[in-house]
C-alpha positions as CSV (number, residue, x, y, z in Angstrom):
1,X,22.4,0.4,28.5
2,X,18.8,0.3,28.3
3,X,17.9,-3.2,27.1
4,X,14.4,-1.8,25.7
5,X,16.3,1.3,23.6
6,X,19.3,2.1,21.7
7,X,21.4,5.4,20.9
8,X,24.1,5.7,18.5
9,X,25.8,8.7,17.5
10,X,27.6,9.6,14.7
11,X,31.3,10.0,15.2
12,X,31.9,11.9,11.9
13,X,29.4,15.0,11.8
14,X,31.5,16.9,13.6
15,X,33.2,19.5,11.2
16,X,31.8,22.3,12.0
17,X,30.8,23.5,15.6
18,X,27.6,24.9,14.7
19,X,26.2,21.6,13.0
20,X,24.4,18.8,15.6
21,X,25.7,15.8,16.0
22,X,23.6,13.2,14.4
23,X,21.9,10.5,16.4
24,X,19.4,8.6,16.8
25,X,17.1,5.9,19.4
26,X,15.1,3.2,18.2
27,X,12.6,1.6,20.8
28,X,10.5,-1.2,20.0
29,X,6.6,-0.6,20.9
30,X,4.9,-3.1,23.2
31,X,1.5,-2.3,22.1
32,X,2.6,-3.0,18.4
33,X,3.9,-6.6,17.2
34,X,7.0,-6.1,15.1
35,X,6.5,-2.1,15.4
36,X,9.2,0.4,16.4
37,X,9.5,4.0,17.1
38,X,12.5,5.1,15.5
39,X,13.8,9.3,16.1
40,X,16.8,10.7,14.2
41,X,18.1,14.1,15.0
42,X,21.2,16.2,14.4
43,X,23.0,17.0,10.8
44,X,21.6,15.1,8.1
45,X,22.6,15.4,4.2
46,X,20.3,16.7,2.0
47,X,18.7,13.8,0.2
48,X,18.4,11.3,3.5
49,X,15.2,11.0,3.5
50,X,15.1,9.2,0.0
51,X,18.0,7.0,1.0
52,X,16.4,5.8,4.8
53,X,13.1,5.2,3.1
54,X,15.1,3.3,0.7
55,X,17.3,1.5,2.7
56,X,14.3,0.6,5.7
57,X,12.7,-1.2,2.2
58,X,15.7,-3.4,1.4
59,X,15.5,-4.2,5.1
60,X,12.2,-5.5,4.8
61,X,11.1,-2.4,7.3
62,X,8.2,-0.2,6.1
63,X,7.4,3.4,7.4
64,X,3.9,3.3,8.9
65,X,3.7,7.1,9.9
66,X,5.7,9.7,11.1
67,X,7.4,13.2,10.4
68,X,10.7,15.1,9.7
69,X,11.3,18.4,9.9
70,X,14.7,20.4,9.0
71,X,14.7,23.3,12.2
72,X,17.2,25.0,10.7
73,X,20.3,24.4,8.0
74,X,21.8,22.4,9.8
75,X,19.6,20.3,11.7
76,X,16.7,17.5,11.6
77,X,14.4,16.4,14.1
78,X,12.0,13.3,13.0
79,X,10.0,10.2,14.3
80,X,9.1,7.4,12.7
81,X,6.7,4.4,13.5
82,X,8.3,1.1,11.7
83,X,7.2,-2.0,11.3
84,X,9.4,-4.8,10.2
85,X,8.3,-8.0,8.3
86,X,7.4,-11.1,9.5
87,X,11.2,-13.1,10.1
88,X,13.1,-9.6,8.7
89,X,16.3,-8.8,10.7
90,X,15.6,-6.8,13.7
91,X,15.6,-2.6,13.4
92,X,17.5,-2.5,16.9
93,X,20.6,-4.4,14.9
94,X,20.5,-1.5,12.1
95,X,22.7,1.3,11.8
96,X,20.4,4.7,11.0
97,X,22.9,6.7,10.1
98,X,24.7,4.9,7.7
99,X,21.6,4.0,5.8
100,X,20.6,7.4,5.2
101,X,24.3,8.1,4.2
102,X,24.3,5.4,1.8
103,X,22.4,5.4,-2.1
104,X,20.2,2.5,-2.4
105,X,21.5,0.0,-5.0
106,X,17.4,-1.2,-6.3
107,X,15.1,-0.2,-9.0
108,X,12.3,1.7,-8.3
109,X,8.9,0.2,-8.8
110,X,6.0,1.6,-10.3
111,X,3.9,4.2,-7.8
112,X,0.7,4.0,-8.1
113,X,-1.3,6.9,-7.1
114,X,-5.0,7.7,-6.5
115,X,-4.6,11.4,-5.6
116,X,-2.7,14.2,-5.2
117,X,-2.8,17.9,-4.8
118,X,-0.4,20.9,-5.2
119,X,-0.2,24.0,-3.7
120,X,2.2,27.1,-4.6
121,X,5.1,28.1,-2.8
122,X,4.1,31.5,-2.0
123,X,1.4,29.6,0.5
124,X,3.9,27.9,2.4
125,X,6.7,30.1,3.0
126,X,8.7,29.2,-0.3
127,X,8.1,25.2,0.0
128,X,6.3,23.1,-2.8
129,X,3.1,21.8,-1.1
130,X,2.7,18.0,-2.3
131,X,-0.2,15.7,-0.5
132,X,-0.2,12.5,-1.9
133,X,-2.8,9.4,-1.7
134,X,-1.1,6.3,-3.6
135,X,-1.2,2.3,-3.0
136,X,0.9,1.5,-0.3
137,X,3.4,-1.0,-0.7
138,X,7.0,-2.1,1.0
139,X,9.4,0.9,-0.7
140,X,6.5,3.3,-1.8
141,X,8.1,6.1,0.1
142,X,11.8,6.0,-1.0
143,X,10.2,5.6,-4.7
144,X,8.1,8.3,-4.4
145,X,11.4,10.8,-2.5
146,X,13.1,9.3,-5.5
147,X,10.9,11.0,-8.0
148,X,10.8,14.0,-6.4
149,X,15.0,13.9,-6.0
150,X,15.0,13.5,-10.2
151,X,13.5,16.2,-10.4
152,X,16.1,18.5,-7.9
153,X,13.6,18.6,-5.3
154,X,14.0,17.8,-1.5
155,X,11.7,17.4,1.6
156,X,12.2,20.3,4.0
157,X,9.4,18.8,6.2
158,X,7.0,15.6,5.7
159,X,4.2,13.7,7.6
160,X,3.7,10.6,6.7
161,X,0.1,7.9,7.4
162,X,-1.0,5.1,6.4
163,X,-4.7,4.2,6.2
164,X,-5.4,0.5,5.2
165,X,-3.7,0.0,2.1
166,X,-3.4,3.3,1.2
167,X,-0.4,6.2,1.7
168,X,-1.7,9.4,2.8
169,X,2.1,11.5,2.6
170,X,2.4,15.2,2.4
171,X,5.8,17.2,1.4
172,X,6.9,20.9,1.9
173,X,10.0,20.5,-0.8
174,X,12.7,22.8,-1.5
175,X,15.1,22.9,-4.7
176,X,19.4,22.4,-4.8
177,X,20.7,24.3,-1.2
178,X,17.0,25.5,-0.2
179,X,15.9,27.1,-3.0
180,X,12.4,28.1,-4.4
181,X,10.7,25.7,-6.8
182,X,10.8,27.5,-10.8
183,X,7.2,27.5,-12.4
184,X,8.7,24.9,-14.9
185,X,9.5,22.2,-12.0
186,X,6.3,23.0,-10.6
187,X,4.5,22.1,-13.8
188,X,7.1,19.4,-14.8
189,X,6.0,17.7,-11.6
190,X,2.2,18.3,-11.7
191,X,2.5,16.1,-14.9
192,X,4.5,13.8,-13.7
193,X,2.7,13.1,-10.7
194,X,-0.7,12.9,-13.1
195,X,0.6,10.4,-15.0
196,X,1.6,8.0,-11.9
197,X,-2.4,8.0,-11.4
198,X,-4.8,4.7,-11.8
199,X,-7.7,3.4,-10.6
200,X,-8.8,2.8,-7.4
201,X,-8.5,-1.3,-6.6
C-alpha cells in the first residue's frame, strides 16, 4: 500500500448490480500543512453530504473547498480539500464511508450569513440554485446542509471556497427522490435564509 494514500471500499453497497461501489482515497498535500485531498465516489445515500460535513466537524476537520456531483441515481463523484486542526486526529485514520452513513449527534450552531442569492429551477434543469456568502467557522457546512435537509431539500451538486473568513458555497438542490422544488419551499427558504443574515464583522 501506498504509504502517501489510502483506499477503502465499502463492502456493503453491493445490492444491486447497477449501483457503484462506494469508495474513497484520502492523500495528504505536501504543499499544505495539515491539508488533505479527500475524493469519494460510488453509491452514496441521499442526505450524505449533511452527515460528512457533520461528521469532518466533530473530527475537528473543516472543508476548505471542493465539489460533489450526483452523475446519475446512483452514483457520486466529489473532491474535497480538508484541513484538520492543530493536534486533531489524523483524516488518513477516518473511515469516509461510515461518517457519511452515520447522523451527527451535535447541535447546530447559528449560521451567519452575509449573502445569498436564488435562482429558479426552470434555469437550472429542475435544481434550486442557492449561492451562499456566510462566516466561516468549524461545522458551517453541515449546519448550513442541515437547514436545507429541514426543509426536504438535498444537494444534487455543490462547489464549495473559502475566501479568508468567509464561505463562498453554491447548491443545485433537489426535493424527496429528485424532485422539483414547490413555489412554497422556494419561498419558505428565501425567508429562512433572509433571516440567517447580519452584519458584516
Amino acid at each position: 500500500m501506498n504509504s502517501l494514500a489510502m483506499k477503502r471500499e465499502s463492502m456493503t453497497d453491493t445490492t444491486l448490480p447497477d449501483f457503484a461501489q462506494a469508495g474513497f482515497t484520502i492523500v495528504p498535500m505536501a504543499a499544505r500543512p495539515n491539508g488533505y485531498l479527500l475524493e469519494l465516489s460510488g453509491f452514496l445515500a441521499p442526505g450524505w453530504t449533511g452527515r460528512l460535513a457533520a461528521g469532518l466537524a466533530d473530527h475537528r476537520v473543516s472543508i476548505i473547498s471542493g465539489s460533489a456531483e450526483k452523475v446519475n441515481a446512483s452514483h457520486w463523484r466529489s473532491r474535497f480539500e480538508l484541513k484538520s486542526a492543530p493536534f486533531a486526529k489524523s483524516p488518513e485514520s477516518i473511515d469516509f464511508l461510515a461518517l457519511a452513513a452515520t447522523e451527527p449527534d451535535h447541535k447546530a450552531a447559528r449560521i451567519e450569513l452575509l449573502d445569498f442569492r436564488m435562482e429558479p429551477a426552470a434555469r437550472h434543469e429542475g435544481s434550486m440554485f442557492i449561492e451562499i456568502k456566510g462566516i466561516d467557522r468549524l461545522g458551517f457546512l453541515g449546519d448550513l446542509l442541515d437547514h436545507f435537509s429541514m426543509r426536504c431539500l438535498f444537494p444534487v451538486k455543490m462547489t464549495i471556497d473559502t475566501l479568508g473568513d468567509t464561505a463562498v458555497d453554491r447548491f443545485w438542490l433537489r426535493g424527496v427522490g429528485g424532485s422539483l422544488p414547490s413555489e412554497a419551499i422556494t419561498d419558505s427558504v428565501r425567508q429562512s435564509l433572509a433571516q440567517l443574515l447580519v452584519e458584516k464583522r
